[in-house]
Backbone as CSV, one residue per row, in Angstrom:
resi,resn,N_x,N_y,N_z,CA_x,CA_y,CA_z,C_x,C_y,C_z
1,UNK,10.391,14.893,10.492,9.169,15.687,10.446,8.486,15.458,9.104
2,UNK,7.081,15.544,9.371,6.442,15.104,8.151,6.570,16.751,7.060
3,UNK,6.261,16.444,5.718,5.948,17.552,5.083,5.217,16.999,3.892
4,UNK,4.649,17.723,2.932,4.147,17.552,1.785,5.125,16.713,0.631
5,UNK,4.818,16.276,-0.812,5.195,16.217,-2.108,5.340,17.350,-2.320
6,UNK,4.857,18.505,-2.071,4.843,19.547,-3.127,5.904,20.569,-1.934
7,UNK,6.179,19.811,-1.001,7.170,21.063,0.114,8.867,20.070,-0.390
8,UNK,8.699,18.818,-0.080,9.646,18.018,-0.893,10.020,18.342,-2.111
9,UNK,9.139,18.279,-2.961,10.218,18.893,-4.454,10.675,20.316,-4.396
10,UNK,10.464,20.962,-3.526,10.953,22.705,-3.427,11.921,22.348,-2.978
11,UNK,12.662,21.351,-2.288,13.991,20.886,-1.332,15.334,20.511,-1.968
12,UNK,14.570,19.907,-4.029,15.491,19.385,-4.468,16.029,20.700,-5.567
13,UNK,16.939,20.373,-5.560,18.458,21.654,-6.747,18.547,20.896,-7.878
14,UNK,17.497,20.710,-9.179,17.965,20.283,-9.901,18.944,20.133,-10.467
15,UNK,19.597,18.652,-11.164,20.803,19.093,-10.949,22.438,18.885,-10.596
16,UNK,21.270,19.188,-9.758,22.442,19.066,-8.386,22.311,18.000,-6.713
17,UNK,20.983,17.869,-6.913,20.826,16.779,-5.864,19.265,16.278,-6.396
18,UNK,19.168,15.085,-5.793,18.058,14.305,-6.223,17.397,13.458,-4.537
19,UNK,16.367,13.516,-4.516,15.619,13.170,-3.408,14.923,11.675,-3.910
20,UNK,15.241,10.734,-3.130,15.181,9.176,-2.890,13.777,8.856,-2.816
21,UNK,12.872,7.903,-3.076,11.726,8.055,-3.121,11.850,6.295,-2.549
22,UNK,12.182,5.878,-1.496,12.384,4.376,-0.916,11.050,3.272,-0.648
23,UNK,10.510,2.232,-1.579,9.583,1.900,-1.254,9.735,1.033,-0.337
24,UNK,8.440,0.556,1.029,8.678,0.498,2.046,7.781,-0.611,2.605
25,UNK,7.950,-1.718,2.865,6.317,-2.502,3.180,6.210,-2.602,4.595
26,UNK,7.065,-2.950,6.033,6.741,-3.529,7.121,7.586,-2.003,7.955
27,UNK,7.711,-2.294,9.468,7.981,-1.407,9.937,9.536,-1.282,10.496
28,UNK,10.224,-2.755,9.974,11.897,-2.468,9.888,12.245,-1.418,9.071
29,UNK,11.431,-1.622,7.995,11.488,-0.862,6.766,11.741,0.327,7.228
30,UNK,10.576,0.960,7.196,10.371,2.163,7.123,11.494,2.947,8.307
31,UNK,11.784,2.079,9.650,12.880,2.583,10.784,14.167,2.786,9.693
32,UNK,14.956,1.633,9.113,15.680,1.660,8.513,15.865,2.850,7.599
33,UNK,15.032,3.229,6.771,14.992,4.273,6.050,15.361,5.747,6.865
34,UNK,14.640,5.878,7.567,14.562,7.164,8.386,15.872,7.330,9.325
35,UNK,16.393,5.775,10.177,17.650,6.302,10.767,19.078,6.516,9.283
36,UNK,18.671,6.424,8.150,19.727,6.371,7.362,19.588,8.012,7.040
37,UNK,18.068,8.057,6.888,17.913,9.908,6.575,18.513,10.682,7.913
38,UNK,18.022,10.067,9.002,19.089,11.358,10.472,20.269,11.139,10.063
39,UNK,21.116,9.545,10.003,22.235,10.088,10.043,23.092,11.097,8.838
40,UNK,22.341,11.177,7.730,23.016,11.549,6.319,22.320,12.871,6.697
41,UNK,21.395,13.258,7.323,20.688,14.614,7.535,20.349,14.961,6.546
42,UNK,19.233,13.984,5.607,18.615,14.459,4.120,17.367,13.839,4.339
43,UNK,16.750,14.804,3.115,15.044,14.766,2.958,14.567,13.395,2.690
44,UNK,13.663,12.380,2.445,13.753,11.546,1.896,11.863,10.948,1.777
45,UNK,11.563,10.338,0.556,10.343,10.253,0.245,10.194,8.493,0.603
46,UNK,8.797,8.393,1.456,8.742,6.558,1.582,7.261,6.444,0.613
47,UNK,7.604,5.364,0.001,6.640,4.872,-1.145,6.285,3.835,-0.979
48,UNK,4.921,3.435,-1.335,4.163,2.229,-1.640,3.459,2.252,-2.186
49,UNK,3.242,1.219,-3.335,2.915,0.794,-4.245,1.063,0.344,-3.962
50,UNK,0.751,0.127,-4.941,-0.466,-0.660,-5.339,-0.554,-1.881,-4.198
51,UNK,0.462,-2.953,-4.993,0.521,-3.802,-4.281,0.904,-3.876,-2.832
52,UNK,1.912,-3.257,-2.712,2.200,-3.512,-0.644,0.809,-2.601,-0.603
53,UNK,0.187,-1.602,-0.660,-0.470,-1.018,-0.208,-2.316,-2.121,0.381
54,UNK,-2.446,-3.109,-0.868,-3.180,-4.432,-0.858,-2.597,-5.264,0.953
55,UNK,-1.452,-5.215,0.790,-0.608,-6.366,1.794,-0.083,-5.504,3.029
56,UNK,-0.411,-4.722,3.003,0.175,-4.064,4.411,-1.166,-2.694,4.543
57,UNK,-1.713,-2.030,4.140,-2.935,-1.318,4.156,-2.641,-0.139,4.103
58,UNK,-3.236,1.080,3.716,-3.154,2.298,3.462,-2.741,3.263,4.904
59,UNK,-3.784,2.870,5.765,-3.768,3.522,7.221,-2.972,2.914,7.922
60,UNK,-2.692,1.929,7.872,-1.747,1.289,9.023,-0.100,1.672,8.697
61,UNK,0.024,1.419,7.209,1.332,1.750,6.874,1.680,3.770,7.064
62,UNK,0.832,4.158,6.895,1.211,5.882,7.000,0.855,6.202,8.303
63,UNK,0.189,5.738,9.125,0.167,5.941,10.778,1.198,4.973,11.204
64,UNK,2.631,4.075,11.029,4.007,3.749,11.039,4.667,5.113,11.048
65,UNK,4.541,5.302,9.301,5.645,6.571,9.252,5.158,7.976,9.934
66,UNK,4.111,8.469,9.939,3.601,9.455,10.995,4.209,9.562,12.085
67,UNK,3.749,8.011,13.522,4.626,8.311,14.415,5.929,8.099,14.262
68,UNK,6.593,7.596,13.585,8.242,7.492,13.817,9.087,8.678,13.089
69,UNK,7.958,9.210,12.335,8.758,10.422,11.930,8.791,11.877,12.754
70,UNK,7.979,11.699,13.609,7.702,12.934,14.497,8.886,13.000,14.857
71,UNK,9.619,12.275,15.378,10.844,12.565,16.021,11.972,12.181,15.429
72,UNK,12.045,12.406,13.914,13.228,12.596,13.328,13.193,14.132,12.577
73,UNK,13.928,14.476,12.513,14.492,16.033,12.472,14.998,16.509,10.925
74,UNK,14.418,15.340,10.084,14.524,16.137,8.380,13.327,15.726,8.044
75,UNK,13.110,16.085,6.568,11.691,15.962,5.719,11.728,14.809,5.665
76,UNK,10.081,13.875,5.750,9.890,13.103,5.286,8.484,13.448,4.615
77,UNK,8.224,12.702,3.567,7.062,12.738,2.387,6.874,11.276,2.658
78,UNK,5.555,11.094,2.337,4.692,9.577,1.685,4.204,9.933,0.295
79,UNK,4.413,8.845,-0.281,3.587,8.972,-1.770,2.902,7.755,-1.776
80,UNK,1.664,7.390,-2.276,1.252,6.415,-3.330,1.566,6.289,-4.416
81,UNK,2.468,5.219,-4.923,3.368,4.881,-6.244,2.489,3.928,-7.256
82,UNK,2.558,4.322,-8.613,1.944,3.740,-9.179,0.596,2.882,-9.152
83,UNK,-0.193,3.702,-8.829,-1.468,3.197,-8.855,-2.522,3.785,-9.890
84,UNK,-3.513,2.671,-10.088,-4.159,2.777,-11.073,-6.116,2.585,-10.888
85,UNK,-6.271,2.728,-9.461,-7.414,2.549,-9.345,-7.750,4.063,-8.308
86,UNK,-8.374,4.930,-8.693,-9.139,5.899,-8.244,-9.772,5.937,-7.104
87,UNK,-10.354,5.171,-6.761,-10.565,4.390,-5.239,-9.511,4.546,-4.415
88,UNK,-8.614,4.099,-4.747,-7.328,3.940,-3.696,-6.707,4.973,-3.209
89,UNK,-6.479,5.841,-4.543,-6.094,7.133,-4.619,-7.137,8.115,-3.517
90,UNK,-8.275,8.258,-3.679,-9.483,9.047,-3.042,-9.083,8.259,-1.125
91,UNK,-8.648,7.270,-1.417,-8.552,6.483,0.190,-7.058,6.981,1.027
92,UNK,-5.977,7.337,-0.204,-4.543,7.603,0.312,-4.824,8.592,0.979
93,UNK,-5.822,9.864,0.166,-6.038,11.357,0.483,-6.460,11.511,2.003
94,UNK,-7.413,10.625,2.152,-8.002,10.305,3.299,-6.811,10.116,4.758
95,UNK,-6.198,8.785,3.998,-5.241,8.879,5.388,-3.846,9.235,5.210
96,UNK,-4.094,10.770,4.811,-2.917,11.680,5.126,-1.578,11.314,4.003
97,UNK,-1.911,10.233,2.572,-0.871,10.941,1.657,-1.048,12.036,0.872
98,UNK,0.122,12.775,1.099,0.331,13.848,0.115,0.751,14.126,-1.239
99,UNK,0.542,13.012,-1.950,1.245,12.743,-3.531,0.545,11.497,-3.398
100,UNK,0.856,11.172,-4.956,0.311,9.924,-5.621,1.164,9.998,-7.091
101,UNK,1.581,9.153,-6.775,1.972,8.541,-8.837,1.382,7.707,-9.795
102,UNK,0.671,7.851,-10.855,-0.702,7.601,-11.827,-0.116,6.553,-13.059
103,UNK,-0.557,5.737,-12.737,0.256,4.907,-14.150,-1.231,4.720,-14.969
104,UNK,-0.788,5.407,-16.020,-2.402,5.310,-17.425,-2.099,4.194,-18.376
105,UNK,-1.212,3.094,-18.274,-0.500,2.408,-19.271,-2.022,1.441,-19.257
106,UNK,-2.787,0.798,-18.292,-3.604,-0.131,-18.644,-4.750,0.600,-19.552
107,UNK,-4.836,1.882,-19.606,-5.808,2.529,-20.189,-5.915,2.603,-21.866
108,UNK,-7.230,2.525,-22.106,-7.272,2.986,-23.941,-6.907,4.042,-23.954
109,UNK,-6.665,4.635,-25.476,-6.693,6.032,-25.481,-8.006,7.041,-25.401
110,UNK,-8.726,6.340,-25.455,-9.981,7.239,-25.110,-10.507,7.389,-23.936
111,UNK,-9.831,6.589,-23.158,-10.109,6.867,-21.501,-9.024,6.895,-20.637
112,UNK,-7.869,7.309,-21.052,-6.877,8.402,-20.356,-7.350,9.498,-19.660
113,UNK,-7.793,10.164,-21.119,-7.974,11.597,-20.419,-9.003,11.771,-19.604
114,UNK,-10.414,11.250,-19.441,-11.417,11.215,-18.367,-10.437,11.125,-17.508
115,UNK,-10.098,9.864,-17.259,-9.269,9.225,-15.833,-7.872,10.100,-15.449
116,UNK,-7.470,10.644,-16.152,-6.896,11.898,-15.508,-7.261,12.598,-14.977
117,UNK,-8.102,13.219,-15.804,-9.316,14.309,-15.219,-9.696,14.315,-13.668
118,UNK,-10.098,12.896,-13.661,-10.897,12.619,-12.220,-9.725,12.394,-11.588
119,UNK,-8.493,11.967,-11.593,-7.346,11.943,-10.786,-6.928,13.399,-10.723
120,UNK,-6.696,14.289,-11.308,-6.460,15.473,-10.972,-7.274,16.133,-10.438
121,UNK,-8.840,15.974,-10.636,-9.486,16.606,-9.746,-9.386,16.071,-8.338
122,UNK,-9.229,15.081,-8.411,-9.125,14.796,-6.535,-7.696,15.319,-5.830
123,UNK,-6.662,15.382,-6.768,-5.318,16.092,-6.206,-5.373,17.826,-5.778
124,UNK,-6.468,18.293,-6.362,-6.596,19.482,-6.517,-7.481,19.625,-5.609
125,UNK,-8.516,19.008,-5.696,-9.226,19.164,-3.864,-8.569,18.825,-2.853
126,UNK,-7.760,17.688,-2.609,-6.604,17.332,-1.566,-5.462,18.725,-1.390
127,UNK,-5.085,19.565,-2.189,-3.815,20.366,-2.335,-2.708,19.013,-2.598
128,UNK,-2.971,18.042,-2.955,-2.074,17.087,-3.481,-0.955,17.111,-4.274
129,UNK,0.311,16.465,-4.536,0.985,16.285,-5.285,0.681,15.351,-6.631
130,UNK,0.448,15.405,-7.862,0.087,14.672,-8.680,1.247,14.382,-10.061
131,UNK,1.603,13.265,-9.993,2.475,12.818,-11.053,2.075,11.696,-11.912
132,UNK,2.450,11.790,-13.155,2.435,10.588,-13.909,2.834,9.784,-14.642
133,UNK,2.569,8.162,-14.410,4.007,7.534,-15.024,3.723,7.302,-17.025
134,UNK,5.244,7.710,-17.218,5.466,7.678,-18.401,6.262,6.481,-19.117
135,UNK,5.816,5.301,-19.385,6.774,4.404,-19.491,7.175,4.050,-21.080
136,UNK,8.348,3.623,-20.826,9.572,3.918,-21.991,9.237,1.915,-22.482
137,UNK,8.619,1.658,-21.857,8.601,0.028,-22.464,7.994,-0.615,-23.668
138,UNK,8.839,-1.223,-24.316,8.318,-1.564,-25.546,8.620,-0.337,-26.799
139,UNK,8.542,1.102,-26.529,8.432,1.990,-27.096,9.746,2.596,-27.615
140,UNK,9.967,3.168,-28.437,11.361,4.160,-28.573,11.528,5.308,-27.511
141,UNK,12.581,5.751,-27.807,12.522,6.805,-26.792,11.765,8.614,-27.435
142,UNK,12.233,8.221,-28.692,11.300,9.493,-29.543,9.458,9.465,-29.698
143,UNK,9.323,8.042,-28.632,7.701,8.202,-28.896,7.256,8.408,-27.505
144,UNK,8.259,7.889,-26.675,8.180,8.143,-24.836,7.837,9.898,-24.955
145,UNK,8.869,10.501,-25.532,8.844,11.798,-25.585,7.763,12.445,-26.444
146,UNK,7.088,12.433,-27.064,6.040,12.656,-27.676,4.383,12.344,-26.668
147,UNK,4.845,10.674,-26.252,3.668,11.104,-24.883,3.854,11.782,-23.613
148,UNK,4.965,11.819,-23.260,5.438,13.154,-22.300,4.586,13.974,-22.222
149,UNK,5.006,14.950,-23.811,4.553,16.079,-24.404,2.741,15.827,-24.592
150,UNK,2.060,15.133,-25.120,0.997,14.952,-24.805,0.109,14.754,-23.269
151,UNK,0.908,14.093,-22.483,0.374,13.751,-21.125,0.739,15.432,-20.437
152,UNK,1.686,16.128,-20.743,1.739,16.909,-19.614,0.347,18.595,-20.299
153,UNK,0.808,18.479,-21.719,-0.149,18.644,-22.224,-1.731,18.718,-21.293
154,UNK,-2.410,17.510,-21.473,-3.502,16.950,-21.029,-3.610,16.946,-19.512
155,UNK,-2.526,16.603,-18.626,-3.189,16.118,-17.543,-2.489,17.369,-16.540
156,UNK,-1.437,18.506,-17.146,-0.854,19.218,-16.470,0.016,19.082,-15.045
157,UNK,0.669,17.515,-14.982,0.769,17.095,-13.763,1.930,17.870,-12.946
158,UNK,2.263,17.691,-12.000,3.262,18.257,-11.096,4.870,18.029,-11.432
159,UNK,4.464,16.315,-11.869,5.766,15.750,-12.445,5.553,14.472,-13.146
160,UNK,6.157,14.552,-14.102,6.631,13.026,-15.648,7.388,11.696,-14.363
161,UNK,6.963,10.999,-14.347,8.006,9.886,-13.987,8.353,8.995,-14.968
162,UNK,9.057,9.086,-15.425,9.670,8.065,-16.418,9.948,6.586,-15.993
163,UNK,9.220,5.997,-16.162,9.122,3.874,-16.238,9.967,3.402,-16.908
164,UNK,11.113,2.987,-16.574,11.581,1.906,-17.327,11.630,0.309,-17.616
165,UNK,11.916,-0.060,-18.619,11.765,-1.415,-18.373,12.919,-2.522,-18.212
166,UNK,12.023,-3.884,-18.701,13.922,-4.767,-18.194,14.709,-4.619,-18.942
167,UNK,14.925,-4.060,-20.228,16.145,-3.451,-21.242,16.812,-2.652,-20.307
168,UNK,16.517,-1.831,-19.230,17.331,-0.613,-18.382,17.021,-1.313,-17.325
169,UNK,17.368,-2.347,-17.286,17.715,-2.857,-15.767,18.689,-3.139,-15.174
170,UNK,20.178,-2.849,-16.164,21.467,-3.232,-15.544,22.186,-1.776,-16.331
171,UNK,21.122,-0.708,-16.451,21.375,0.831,-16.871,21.275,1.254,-18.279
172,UNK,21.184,2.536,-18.850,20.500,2.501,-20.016,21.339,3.112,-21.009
173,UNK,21.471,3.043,-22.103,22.001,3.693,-23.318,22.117,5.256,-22.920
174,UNK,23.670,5.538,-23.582,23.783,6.998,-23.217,22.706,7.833,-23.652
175,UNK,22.158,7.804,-24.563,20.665,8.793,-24.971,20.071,8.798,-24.206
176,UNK,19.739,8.085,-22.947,18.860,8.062,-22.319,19.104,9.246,-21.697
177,UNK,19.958,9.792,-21.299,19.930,11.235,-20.158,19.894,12.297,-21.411
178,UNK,20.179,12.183,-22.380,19.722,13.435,-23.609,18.357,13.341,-22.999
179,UNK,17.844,11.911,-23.141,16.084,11.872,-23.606,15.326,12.680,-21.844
180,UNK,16.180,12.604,-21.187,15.640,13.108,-19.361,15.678,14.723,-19.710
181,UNK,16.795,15.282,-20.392,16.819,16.721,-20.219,15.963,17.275,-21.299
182,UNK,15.746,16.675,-22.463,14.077,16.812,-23.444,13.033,16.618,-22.984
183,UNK,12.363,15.950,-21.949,11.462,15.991,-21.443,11.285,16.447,-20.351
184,UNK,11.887,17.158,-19.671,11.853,18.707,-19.160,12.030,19.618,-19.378
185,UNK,12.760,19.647,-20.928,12.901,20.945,-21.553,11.537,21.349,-22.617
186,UNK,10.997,20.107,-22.970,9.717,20.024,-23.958,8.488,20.303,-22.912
187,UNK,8.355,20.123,-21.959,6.990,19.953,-21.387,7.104,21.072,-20.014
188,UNK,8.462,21.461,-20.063,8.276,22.319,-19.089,7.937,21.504,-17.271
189,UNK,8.111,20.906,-17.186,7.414,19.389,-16.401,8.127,18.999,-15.483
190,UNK,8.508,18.776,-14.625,10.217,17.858,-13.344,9.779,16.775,-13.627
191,UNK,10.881,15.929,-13.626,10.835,14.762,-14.242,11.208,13.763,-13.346
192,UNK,10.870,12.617,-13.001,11.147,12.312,-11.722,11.572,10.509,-12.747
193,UNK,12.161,9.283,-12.002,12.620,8.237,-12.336,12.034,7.183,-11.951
194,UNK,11.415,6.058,-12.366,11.252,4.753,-11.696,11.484,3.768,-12.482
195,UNK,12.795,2.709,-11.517,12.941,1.520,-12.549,14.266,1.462,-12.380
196,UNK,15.045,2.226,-11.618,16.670,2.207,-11.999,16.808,2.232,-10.154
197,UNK,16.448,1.035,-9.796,16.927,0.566,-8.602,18.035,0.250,-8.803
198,UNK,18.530,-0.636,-9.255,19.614,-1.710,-9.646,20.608,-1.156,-10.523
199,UNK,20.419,0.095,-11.323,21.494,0.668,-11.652,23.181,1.145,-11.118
200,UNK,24.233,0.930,-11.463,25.204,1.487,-11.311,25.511,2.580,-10.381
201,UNK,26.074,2.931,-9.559,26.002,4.599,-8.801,26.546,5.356,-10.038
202,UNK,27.403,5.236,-10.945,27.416,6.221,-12.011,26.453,6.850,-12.598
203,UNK,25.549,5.745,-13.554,24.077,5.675,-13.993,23.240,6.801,-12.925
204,UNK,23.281,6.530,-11.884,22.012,7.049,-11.078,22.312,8.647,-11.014
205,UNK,23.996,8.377,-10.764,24.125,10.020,-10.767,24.265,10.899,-12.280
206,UNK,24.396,10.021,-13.238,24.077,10.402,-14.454,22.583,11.437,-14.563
207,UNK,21.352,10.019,-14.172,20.447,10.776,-14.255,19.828,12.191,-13.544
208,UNK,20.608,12.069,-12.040,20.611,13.606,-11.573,21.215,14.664,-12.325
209,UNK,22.359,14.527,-12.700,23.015,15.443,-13.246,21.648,16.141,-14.718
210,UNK,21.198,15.261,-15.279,20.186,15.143,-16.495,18.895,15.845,-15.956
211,UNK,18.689,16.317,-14.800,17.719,16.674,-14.026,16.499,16.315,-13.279
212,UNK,16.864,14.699,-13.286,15.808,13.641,-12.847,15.897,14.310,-10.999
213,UNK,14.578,14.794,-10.803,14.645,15.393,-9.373,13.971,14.187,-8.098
214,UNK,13.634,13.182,-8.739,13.006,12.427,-7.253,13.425,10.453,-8.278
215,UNK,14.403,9.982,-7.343,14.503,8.608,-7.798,13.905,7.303,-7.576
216,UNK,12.850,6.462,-7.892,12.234,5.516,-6.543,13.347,4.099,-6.432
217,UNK,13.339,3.750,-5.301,14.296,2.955,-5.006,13.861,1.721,-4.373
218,UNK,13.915,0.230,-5.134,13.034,-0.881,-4.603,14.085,-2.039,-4.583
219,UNK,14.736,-2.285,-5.204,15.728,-3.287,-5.638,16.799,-3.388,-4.639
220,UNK,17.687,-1.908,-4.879,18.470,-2.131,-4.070,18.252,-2.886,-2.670
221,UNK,17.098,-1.589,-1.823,16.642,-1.839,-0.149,16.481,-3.252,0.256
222,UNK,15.627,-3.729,-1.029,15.278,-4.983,-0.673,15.794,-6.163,-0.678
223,UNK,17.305,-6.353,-1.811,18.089,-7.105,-1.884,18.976,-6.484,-0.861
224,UNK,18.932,-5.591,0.051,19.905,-5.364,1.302,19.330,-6.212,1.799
225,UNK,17.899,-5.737,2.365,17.333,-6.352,3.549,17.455,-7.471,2.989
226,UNK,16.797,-8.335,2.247,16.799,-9.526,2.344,18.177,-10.648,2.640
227,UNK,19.481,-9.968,2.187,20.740,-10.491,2.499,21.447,-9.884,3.756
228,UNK,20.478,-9.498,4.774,20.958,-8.957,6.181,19.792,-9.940,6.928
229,UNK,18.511,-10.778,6.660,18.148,-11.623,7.150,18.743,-13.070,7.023
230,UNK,19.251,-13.187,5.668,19.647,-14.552,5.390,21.134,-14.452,6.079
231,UNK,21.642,-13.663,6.105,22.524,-13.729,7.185,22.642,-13.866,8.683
232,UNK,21.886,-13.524,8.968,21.722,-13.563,10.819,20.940,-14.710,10.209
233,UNK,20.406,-15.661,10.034,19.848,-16.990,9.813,20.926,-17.873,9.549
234,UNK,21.663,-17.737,8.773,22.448,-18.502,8.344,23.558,-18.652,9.759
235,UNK,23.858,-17.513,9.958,24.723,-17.635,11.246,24.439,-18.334,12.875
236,UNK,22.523,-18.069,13.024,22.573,-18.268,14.152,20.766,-19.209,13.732
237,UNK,21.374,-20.094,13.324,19.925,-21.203,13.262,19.158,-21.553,13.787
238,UNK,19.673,-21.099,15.174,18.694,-22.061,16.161,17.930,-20.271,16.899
239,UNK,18.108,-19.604,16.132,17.806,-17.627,16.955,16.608,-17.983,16.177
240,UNK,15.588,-17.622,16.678,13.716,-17.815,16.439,12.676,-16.373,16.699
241,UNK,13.500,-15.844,17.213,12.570,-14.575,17.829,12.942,-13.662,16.402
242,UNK,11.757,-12.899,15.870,11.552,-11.759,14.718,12.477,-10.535,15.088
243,UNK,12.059,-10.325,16.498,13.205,-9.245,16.458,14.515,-9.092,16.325
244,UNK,15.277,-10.393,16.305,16.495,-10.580,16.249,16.802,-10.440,14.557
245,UNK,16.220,-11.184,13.766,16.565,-11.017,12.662,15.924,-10.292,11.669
246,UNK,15.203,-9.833,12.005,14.818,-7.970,11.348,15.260,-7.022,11.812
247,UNK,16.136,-7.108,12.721,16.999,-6.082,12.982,17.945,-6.241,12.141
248,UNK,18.657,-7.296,12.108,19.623,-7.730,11.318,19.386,-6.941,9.777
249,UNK,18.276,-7.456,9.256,17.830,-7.011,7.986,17.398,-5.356,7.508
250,UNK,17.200,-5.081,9.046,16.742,-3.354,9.123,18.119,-2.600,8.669
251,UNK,18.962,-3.399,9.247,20.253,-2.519,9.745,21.007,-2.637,8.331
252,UNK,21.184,-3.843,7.431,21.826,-3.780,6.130,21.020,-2.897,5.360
253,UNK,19.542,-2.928,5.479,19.039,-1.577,4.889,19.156,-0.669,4.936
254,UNK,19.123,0.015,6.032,20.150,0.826,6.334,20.687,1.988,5.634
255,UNK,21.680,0.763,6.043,23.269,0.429,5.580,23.635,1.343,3.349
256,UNK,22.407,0.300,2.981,22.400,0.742,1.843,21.379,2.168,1.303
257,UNK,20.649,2.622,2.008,19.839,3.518,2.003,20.785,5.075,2.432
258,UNK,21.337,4.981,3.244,22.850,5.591,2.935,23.595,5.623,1.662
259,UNK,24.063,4.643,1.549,24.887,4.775,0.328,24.007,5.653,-0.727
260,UNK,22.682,5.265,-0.870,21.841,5.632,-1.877,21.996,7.348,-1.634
261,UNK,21.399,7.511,-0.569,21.289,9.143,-0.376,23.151,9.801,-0.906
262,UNK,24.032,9.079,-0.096,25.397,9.925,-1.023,25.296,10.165,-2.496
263,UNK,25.174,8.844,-2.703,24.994,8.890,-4.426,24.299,9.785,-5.057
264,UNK,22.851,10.528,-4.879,21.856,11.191,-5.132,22.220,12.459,-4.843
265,UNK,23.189,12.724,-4.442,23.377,14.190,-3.746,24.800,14.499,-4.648
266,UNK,25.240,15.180,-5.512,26.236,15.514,-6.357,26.709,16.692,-5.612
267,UNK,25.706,17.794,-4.978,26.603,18.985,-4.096,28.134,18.231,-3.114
268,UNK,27.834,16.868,-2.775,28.934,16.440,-1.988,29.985,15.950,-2.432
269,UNK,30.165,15.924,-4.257,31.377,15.368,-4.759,32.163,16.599,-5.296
């Protein structure tokens, strides 16, 4: 069943469990995702980006998850992830997303705050979910936290997503979960994660425990799927029909989209 961003984060126990934010481009995808949410019987958020959103389209991809979610029996949310053009955003609203995630990194500093402005005003006419990304790249972590504190400041958003970069791509320095529970303790703010696909299941549940309430997840899904196609290929060379081997690839997704949701959920250890 469909629901909001803003009915979704009321779902998560900081904490104590963390809600999956799975980005999603074709329509194995998105099946895959959702039979992993019936069988684990958890909430779960499908995301797309800027780019798939270019390569697969705004309306076509959220009228996918629309009908196939009618008839699954937990929360599902859509977000627009990291986007940076206002246009797009004003177009998600349109066809029925309920959140959006704001990356201001291409911006000067003197035209942040307009462009917030006008992004929050359109979340606020939508009843929207509005978040924004905070990225840790290039930067220390004592200056990440300082624009935190300024951005939530300024743009008052719903939730901080913290960006990481390729330094935290095989998981991050223990400070890093000090630096997750300061920037929800400084800004007052939920703090949500992007960038720690590929992390460790320790790491990931690190950052729940730290109070990271929504995780986005791209790496893993996709190095499933993609090694659940090259497999049914590799095995059966002369098999030509799409449906045969996107199933294949649906199903290792799956497969790992499961695992993900155990991991994210600490009430079960």
């Amino acid at each position: 069943m469909l629901v909001t961003m803003k009915e979704m984060a009321g779902l998560v126990k900081k904490g104590k469990n963390a809600v999956a934010a799975f980005h999603a481009l074709n329509l194995e995808q998105i099946q895959g995702i959702l039979e992993a949410a019936l069988e684990e019987r958890s909430p779960v958020v499908i995301a797309l980006d800027e780019p798939a959103a270019m390569y697969a389209g705004l309306g076509a991809f959220e009228a996918m998850v629309r009908e196939l979610a009618e008839d699954v029996p937990v929360p599902v949310a859509t977000i627009l992830d990291h986007v940076h053009d206002p246009v797009l955003v004003s177009k998600a609203f349109v066809n029925y997303y309920s959140g959006v995630t704001v990356d201001p990194r291409e911006k000067s500093p003197e035209s942040v705050g307009p462009w917030l402005a006008s992004i929050q005003d359109l979340c606020a006419k939508h009843s929207a979910f509005f978040e924004v990304v905070i990225s840790i790249r290039d930067i220390s972590l004592e200056q990440a936290l300082e624009s935190a504190r300024k951005i939530s400041e300024l743009a008052r958003p719903d939730s901080l997503c913290i960006s990481l970069g390729g330094e935290h791509k095989k998981g991050p320095e223990p400070a890093f979960f000090d630096f997750l529970r300061l920037v929800g303790a400084q800004t007052g703010t939920s703090v949500a994660l992007s960038g720690a696909g590929a992390w460790p299941d320790a790491d990931l549940q690190s950052a729940v425990a730290a109070g990271a309430w929504k995780l986005s997840v791209g790496t893993r899904i996709n190095l499933a799927f993609t090694r659940g196609l090259r497999s049914f290929m590799d095995a059966n060379p002369d098999r030509i029909h799409p449906r045969s081997y996107l199933a294949s690839a649906r199903d290792a997704l799956s497969a790992e989209v499961r695992h993900c949701i155990q991991v994210m959920n600490l009430n079960a250890i």
